[in-house]
N, C-alpha and C positions, 0 to 999 in steps of 0.2 A: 091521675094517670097511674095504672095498676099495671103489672107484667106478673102473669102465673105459669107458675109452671106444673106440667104434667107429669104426677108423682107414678101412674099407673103406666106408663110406657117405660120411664124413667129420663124420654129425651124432652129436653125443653121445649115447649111448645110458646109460643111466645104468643100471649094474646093482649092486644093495645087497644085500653077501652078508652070510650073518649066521649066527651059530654057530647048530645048531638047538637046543643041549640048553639054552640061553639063552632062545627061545622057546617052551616045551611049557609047558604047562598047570599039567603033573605032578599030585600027588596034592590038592592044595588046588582047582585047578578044577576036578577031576573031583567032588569031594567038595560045592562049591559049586552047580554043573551038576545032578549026582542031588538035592540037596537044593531048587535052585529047581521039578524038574520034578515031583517029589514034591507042592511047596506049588501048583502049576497044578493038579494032579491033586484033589489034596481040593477046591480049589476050586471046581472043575468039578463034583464030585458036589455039594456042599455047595447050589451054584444050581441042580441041577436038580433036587433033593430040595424046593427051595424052590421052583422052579416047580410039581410037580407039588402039591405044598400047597397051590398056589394055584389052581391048577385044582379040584383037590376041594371046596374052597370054593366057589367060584363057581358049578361044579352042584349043588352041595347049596344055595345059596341062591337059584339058579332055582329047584331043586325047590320047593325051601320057599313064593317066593311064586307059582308056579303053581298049591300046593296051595290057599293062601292066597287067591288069585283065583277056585281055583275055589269056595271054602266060599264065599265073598261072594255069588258071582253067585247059588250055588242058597239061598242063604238066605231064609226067608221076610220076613224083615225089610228087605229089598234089594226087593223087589216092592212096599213102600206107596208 
């Protein structure tokens, strides 16, 4: 690890060299990386498998008390 300075400006210019095969990932982050993108993946289906659930519901229980509303209104028993 080198630090040079920049004699032609006069201000330090600080440059930090660094071996690269020291920095890479290599086989452990990539492995980490496919494995976290995977887990966002199922996730993402998994919420919108559940939205969609949720939605079904929620028309089918309009339906339900619109039917509900409607048997009331034309009831004869709802007219004393």
């Amino acid at each position: 690890m080198f630090w040079t300075f920049s004699a032609v400006t006069g201000v330090p210019a600080l440059r930090f060299e660094v071996d690269e095969n020291a920095v890479t990932p290599g086989v452990i982050g990539f492995v980490v990386t496919f494995l976290f993108i995977i887990a966002v993946v199922l996730l993402v289906l998994d919420m919108v498998r559940r939205m969609r659930r949720l939605r079904y519901r929620t028309e089918i229980r309009e339906r339900l008390e619109a039917e509900a509303a409607a048997e009331a209104s034309s009831s004869p028993d709802s007219a004393q």
